[in-house]
N, C-alpha and C positions, 0 to 999 in steps of 0.2 A: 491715260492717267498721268497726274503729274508729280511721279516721286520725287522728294529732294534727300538726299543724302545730310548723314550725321557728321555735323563737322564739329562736335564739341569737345575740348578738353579735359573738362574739370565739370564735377559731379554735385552741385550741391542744391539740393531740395529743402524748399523753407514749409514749414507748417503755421499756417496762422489760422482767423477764425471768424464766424461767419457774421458780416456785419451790414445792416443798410445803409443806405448815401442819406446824407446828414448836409443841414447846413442851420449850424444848431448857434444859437442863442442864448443867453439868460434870459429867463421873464422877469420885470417886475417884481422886486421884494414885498414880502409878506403877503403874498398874494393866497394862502388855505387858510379858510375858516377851521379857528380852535373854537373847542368847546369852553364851557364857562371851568372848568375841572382844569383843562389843558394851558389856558391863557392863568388860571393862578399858579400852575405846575411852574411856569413862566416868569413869573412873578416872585416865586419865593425861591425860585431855583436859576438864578441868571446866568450861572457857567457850569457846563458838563465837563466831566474831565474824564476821557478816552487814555488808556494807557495800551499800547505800542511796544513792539521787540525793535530795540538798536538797530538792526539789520533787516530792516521789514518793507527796505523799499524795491518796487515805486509806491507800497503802499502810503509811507509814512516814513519821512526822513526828516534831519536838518542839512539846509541846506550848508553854502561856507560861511554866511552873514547866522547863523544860527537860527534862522524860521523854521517852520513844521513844514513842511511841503510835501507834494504827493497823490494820486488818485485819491483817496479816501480824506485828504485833507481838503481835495476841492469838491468831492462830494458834500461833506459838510457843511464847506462854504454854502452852496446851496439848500441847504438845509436850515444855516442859517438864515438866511435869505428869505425865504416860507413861511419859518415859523419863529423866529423873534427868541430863540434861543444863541447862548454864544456858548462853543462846543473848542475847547481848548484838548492839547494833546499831553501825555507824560510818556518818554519814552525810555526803555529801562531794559534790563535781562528777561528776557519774555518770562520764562519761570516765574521770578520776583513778580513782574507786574500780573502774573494771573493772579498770584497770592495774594495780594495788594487787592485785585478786585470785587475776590470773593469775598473778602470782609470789611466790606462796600470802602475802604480808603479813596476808589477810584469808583467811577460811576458807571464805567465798562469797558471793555473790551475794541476795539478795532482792528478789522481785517481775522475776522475769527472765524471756524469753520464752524460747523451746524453738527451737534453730539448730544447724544442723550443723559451725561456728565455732566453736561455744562448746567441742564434744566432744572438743576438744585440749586444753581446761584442766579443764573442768569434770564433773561426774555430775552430771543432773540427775536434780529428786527426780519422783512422781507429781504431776502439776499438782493444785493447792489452789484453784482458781478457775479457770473459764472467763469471757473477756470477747468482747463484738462492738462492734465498732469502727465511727466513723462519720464521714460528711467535717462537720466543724465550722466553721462561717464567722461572721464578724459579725451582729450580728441584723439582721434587713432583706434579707440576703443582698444585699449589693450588687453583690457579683461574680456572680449570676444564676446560682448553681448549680445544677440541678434535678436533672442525673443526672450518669451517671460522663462520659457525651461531652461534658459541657460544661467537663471540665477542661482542655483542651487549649488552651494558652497563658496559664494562669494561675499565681499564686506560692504554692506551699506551702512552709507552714513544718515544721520537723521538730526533733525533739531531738535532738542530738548523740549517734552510740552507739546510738542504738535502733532497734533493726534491725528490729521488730514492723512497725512501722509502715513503716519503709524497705522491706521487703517485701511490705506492701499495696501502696503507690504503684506501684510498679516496674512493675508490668503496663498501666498505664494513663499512663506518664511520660512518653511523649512529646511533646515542645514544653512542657513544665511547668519552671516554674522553681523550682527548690529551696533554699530557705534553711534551711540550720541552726542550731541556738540553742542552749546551755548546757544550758537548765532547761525545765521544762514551762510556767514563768510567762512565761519570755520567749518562747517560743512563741506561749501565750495574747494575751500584749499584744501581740506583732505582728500578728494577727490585726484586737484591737481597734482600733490604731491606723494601719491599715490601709500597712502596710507589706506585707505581704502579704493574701494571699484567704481560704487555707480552709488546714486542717490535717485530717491523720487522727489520733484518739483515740477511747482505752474509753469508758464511763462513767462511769467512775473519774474522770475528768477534771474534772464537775463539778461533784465535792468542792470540788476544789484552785481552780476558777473563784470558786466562792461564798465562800469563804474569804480569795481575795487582794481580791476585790469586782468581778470581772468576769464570774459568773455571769448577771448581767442584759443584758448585752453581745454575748454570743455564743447560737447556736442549733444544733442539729445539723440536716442537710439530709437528707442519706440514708443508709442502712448501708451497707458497703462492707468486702468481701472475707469470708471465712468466720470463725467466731469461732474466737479462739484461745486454749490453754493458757498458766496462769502457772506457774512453779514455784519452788523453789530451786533456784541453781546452785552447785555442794560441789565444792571442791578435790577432785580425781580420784587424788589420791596419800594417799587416804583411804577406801579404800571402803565400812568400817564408820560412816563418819557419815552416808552417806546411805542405807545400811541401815536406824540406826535413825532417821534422819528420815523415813521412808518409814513405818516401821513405827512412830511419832508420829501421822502423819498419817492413815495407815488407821485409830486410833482416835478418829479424830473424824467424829463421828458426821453426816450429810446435815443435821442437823438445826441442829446444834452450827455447821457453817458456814452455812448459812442464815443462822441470827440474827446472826452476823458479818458477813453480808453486808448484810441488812438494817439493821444499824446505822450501816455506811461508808460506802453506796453511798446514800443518802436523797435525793439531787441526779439524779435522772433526764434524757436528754437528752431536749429539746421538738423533738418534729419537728409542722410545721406543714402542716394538708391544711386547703387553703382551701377547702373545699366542707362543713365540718363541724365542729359547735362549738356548746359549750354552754357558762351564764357562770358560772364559780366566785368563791365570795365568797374574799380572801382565808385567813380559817378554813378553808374548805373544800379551797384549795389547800395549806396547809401541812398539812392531815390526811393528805390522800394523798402528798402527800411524807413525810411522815412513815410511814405507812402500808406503802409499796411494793407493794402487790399486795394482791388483794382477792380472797377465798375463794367461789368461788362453787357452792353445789351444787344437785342436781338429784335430781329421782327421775323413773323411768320413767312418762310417762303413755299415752296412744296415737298413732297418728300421724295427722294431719301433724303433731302437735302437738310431742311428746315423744317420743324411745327412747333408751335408753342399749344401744349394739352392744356385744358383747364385755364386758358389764360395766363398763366405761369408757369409750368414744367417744361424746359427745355426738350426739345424731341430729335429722334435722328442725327444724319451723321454727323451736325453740327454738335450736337450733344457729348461725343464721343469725343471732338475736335478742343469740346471745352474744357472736359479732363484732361487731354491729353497738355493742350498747354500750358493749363494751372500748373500739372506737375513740375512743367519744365521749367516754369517760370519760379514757382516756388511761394509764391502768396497766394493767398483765399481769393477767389472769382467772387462776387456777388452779382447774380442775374436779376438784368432789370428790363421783362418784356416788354416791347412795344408794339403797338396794334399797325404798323406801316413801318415799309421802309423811311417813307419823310418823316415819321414821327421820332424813329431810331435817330433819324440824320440830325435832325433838331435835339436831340438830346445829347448826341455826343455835340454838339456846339456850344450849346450853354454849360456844359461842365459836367451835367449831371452824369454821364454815362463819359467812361474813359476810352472804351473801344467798344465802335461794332465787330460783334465775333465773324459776322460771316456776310459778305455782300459783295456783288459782283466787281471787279477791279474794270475800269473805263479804260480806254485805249488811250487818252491823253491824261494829264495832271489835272488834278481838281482843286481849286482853290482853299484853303487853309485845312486839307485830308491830306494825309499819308497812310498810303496803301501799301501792305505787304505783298511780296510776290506771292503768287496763288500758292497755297495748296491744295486744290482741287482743282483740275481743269478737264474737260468732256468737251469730244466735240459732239457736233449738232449732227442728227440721223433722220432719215427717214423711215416712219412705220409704214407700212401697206399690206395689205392682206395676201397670204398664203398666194397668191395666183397672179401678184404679177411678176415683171420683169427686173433682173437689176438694173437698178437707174446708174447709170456710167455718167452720167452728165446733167446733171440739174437742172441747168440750164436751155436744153433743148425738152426740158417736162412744164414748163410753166403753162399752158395752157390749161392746168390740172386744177383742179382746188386743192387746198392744205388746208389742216386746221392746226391751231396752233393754240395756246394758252395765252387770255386776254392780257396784255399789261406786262409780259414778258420781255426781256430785253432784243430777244431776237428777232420782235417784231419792226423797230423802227431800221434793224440792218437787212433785214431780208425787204423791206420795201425801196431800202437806198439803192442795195444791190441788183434788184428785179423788179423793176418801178411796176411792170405789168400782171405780177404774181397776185395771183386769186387766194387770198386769205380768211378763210372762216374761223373766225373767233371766238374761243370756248373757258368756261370756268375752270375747267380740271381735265387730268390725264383721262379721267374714265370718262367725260363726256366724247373727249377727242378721239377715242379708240373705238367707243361704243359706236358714233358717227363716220369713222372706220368700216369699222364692221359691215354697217346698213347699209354700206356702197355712197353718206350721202358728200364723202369728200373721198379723195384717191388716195390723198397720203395724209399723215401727221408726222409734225416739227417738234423735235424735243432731243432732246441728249439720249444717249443708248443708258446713261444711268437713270436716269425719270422712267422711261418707258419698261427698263426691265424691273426696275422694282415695281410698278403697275404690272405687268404681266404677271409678276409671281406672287406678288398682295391680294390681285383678284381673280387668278386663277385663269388671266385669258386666253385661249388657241384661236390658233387660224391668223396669225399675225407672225410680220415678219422684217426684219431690218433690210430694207432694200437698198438705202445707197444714204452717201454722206452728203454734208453742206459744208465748203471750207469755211464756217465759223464754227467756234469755240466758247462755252461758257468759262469764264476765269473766277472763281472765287475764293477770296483772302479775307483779310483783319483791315480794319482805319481806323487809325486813333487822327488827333487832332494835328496840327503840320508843326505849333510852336509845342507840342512836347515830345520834342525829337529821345529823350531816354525813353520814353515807353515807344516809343516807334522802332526804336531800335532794338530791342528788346524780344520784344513780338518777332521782331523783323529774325533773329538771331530761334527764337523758340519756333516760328515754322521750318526752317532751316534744318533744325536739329530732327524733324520728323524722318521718320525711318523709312526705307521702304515696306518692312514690315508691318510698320507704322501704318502706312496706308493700305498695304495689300488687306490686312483684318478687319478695318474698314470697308473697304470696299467691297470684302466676301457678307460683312455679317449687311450689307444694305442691299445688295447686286448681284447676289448669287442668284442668276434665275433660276427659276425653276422650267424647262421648257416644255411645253405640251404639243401633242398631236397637232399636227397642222404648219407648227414653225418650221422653216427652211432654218436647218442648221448649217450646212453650207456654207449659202450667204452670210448669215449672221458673222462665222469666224473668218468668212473672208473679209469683211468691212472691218472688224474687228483688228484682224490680225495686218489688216495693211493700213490702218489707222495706228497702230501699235508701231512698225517695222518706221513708217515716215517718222513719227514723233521720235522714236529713240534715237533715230540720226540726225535728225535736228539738238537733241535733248543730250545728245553724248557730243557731239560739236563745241553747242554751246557750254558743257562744264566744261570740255577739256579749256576752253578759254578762260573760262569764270574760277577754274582752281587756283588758276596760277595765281591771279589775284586778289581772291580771299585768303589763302596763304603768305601771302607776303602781308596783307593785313592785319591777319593774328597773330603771325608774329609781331609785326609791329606792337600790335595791343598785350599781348605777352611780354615783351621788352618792357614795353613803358609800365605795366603793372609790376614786372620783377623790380625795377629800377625805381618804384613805388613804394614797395612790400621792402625794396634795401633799405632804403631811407627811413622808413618807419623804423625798421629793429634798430639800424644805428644809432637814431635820437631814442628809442626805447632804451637801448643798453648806455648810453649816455645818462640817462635819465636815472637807471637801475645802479651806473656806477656811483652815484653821490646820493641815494636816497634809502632812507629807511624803509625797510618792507613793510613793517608794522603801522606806523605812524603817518605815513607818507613826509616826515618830512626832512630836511638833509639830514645823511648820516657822520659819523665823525670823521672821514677824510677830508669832506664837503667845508664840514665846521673848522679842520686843521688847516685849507687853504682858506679857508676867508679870514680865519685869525692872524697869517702870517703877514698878508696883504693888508690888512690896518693896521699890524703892528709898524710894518714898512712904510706905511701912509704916517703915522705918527713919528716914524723916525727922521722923514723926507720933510714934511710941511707942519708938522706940530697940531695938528688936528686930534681934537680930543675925544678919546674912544675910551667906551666903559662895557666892563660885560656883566653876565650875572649868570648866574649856574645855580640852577632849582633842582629841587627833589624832592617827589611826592613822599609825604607821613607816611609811616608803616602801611608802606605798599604791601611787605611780605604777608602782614595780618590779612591787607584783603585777595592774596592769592590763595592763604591757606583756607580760609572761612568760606570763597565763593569760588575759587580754581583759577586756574591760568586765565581760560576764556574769561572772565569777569575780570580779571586782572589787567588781561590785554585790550578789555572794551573801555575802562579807566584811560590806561594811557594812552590810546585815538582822544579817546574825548576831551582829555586834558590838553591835547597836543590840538586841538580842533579852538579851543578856548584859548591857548597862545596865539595862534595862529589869526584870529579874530579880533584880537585886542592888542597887536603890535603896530607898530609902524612899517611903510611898504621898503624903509632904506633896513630896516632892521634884518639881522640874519638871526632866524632858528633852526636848532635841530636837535636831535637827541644823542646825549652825548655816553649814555650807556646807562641799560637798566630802565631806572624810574627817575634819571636825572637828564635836566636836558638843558643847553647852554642857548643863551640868548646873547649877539654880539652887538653891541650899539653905537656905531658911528656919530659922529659930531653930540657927542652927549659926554655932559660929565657926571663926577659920581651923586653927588645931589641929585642929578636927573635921574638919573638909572638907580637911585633907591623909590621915589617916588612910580617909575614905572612899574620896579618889581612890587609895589605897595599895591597898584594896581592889581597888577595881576592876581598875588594872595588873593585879595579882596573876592575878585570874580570866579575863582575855584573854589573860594570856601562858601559862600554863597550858590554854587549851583548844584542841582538836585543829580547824582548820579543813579538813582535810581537802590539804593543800598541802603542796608540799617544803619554799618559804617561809613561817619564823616570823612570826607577826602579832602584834605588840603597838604598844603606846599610851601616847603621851609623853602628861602633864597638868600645867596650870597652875593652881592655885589661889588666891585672892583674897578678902579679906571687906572689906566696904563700913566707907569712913569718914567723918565728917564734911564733911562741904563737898562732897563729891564726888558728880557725877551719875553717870548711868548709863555713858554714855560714858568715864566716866573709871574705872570700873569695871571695867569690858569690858575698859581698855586695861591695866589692873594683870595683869588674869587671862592677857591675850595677849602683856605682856612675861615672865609667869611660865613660860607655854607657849615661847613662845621660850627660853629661858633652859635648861628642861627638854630641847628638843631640842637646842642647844650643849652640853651634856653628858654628850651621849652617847643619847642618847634610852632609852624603858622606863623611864622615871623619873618619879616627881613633885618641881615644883619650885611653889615660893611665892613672893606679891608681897615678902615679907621674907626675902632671901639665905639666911638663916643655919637655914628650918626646910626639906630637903631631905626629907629622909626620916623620916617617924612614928617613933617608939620603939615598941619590940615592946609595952610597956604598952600605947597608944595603939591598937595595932593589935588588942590582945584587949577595945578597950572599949565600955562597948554605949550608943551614936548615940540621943540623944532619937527621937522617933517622934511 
């Protein structure tokens, strides 16, 4: 047997989810027949308007240019595509936007779960995604959650409105404390910052983690509750729109969402089994995050080895082989049987198949395959019937007949090596033994693991392991030779096999059973001096081979810490001059970039203007809608500066609901015109709220003699000045320039 010893570090098992090999397309626009009902539905209704929670991606976000983007925005696409609707998004306080839906203001719903609530406002469509849900905790798990009983007396967080997940909890709620939250973000941060324990969420989730930058923060523990349908939910005083959103939707193709899935969903939850682990370089983890799932196919070979049941179900010890290195590997396998080895081989070439699981490793290099060292290796035995002799030498029996199994690899080395050997060639173990038996061959060629699982499969006696053949069956994994991460990979997850790993295998395939008639004896002498050879080859060879994998993962551990340093450093660089909230500079950020064009002004006379805004009675919309509505305001306000400035401009938030904008090579005519701009684009956009949000601004440009301070203080009595008059205005260090001229405001801003 060919045990390999556990050389892994670090523990971490991914959970992903079950998917087929895709190589997916669009069809052709407009391509389902509407009905005459459908195409007028069409006709007097040209734009759907789906409303959306702020924090709802990958289902539905803006991007940094302000688009909709997202799974459910490119399912759409396609939908529009089919059926000749245009299907636009509003994205808002989930709460808000259910309200908004049920008293038809919006035409429905996206990315909503399936409740029997909802079927008083809504039709829902056929689900477009299935998700499973999982309890989510801080990393470390410091609340010690290991399964669903250990929730009892701890604090979950939940989103406000979403009943998904409200209705996982519920069955397991008692003594649980519940906190709900606006957003899926502030869920998330309650989590991090340990205001609460754990939460239940999809996958989807950590999208939206990785993106706010709390992906590294949080871990999933366990799955929990059965997985459930998403769908859309359609005004119900409508029935032909979810008609033909239904009939959108059945045109797309298993494949078509596939690769939608695979594009949004790249953030897989890490559940951690501490008994098992292999070390991925970082390359290697962003592959299979990238990746999502890994093609794996097979062909029938015999057993205990290989079978494919029913033309699909993986069988044997390969079977066993394929859980075991899904685990280790940590992404979803998808099995793709082939009826041949050359049809296996032809599949992992053209792409469709990423590794064959299991196929014999060739004694030289094969042309664009990489093969793992075996995990399985047997060597080759002779069977022969109760009454004869141990064969000590093989080679002085050739005048014998052997049967052997047609098509086998051991036939083209046993004829190289005994050009004279009398071969009878048979379908299967049982015809070979059966042919045994009869007296009509002397021996049978096979591995002492084929034959004993035949012996105790069909219950045979009078048969007995007579002697060895120095060949060896070797079987591994080969993936393709140019995608060295999944070869190495692989390469690393056989590796990590245990011996106990193998020994459990080996018992649940190769326990024989012996009966009457077998020389047991023999059997453990071949046995046990096949055993005693290999382990002194087999301890030789590690004691060589540790020294040098050890000095390699250390190396690969160096270069990962020295990785992982460099990351936190530019992290904490990052954390030292940024607003947590906002993402964008904080005011030490904004105190050194004022100091440095003031200096710039005082050195070359270059003319620099700033402008310090603050949103309208911000405190009205924290009191009326709370903090979380408060703090989704100033992202989105901060996301619409951010948008409409220029790349030399410096922003950030300068405390509160106020936030300074610094403008290089600009004077104050310009930077009132800018700030004009901006009003304009915040009081004009939809926050999602009954209260209008707009933004008083003061603008200033630097003069002579003056510091920074004295600067700041122009731009704050300008801001002032702007909010005594009414506020939604801009107002200037000089009384008399209130408002740009429409010239002014059509004109185009240095850059």
């Amino acid at each position: 047997m060919g045990y390999v010893k556990n050389f892994g570090i670090m523990t971490v098992v991914g959970f992903s989810f079950y998917f087929l090999p895709v190589q997916a397309q669009y069809p052709p626009s407009n391509t389902l027949a509407l009905t005459s009902e459908e195409k007028a539905f069409v006709d007097a209704h040209p734009e759907v308007v789906l409303g959306g929670g702020v924090s709802f991606a990958p289902f539905v976000m803006q991007n940094e240019f302000g688009e909709i983007v997202g799974f459910d925005k490119d399912i759409t696409d396609l939908i529009q595509e089919k059926t000749g609707l245009t299907i636009r998004f509003k994205l808002g306080i989930w709460k808000i936007i259910q309200k908004k839906a049920r008293v038809k203001e919006l035409d429905g719903l996206t990315a909503a779960g399936l409740s029997e609530d909802k079927k008083q406002y809504f039709n829902a469509t056929t689900p477009y995604i299935t998700l499973t849900s999982f309890i989510i905790v801080k990393k470390g798990n410091p609340a010690k959650i290991y399964s669903l009983n250990d929730l009892g007396g701890k604090r979950a967080a939940l989103q406000e409105e979403n009943q998904i997940f409200d209705s996982i909890l519920r069955p397991y709620a008692e003594n649980i404390k519940v906190f709900h939250f606006d957003t899926l973000t502030d869920v998330l941060r309650s989590i991090v910052s340990n205001e609460t324990d754990f939460t239940i969420l999809d996958e989807s989730a950590f999208y939206l983690a990785f993106t706010i930058g709390l992906g590294q923060f949080i871990e999933a523990v366990i799955p929990v509750g059965p997985p459930f349908d998403v769908a859309f939910q359609l005004r119900n005083d409508r029935p032909e729109l979810v008609s033909i959103f239904n009939k959108g939707l059945r045109g797309i193709s298993e494949e078509e969402k596939l690769r939608l899935r695979k594009k949004w969903m790249l953030s897989r939850p890490i559940i951690k089994d501490q008994d098992r682990n292999i070390l991925l370089t970082p390359e290697e983890a962003a592959y299979l995050d990238q990746k999502g799932f890994i093609n794996v196919c097979a062909a029938p070979y015999y057993m205990p080895y290989l079978d494919i049941a029913d033309s699909r179900r993986l069988n044997g010890m390969a079977k066993e082989y394929y859980d075991l290195l899904q685990k280790r590997i940590g992404v979803q396998f998808v099995f793709l049987p082939a009826t041949s080895s050359a049809e296996a081989l032809k599949m992992l070439q053209n792409g469709e198949s990423d590794v064959i699981l299991m196929t014999e490793i060739p004694a030289g290099s094969v042309e664009n395959l990489k093969f793992t060292t075996p995990y399985l290796n047997f060597h080759y035995v002779i069977a022969t019937t109760g009454d004869k002799l141990f064969i000590n030498d093989f080679a002085n029996q050739l005048d014998k007949s052997y049967a052997v199994i047609k098509g086998s690899s051991v036939v083209p080395k046993l004829i190289r090596n005994y050009p004279v050997i009398n071969l009878v060639k048979v379908d299967t173990i049982s015809e070979g033994l059966t042919k045994l038996k009869d007296g009509e061959v002397f021996g049978y060629i096979d591995t002492y693991a084929a034959i004993g699982h035949a012996i105790q499969k069909e219950f045979i006696s009078g048969v007995k392991i007579a002697g060895q053949i120095p060949m060896v069956l070797e079987l591994g994994a080969a993936t393709r030779r140019n995608d060295s991460n999944l070869a190495s990979i692989f390469q690393k997850a056989v590796e990590s096999l245990t011996e106990d790993d193998q020994r459990k295998i080996y018992n649940n395939w190769i326990a024989v059973k012996y009966e009457k008639g077998i020389d047991y004896g023999l059997v453990w002498k071949v046995l046990l001096g096949a055993s005693l050879f290999s382990g002194i080859i087999l301890i030789w060879n590690r004691q060589l081979y540790a020294a040098k994998r050890e000095t390699h993962e250390a190396i690969a551990e160096l270069s990962i810490a020295q990785a992982q340093l460099k990351k936190k450093n530019e992290e904490l660089k990052h954390l030292a001059i940024t607003d947590r909230l906002t993402g964008l500079f904080n005011r030490m950020k904004l105190d050194q970039s004022l100091k440095m064009e003031t200096k710039r002004f005082e050195r070359y006379g270059r003319p620099v203007s700033i402008i310090l805004m603050d949103i309208d009675y911000f405190k009205k919309i924290n009191d009326t809608y709370g903090h979380q509505a408060g703090d989704e305001v100033l992202k989105t306000v901060s996301a619409i500066l951010t948008d409409n400035l220029r790349q030399i401009d410096v922003i950030g938030r300068w405390g509160g609901e106020e936030f300074l904008i610094i403008c290089p090579e600009t004077d104050l005519e310009c930077a009132c015109g800018i700030a004009e701009k901006l009003r304009k684009t915040v009081e004009s956009h939809d926050f999602g709220l009954d209260i209008a949000v707009t933004c008083s601004f003061g603008a200033a440009a630097i003069a002579s003699n003056e510091n920074d301070s004295d600067f700041i203080q122009k731009a704050d009595d300008a801001l002032y000045m702007a909010k005594e008059n009414g506020r939604n205005r801009v107002e200037s260090a000089r009384a008399e320039i209130r408002a740009p001229s429409k010239d002014l405001l059509s004109r185009k801003f240095p850059v």
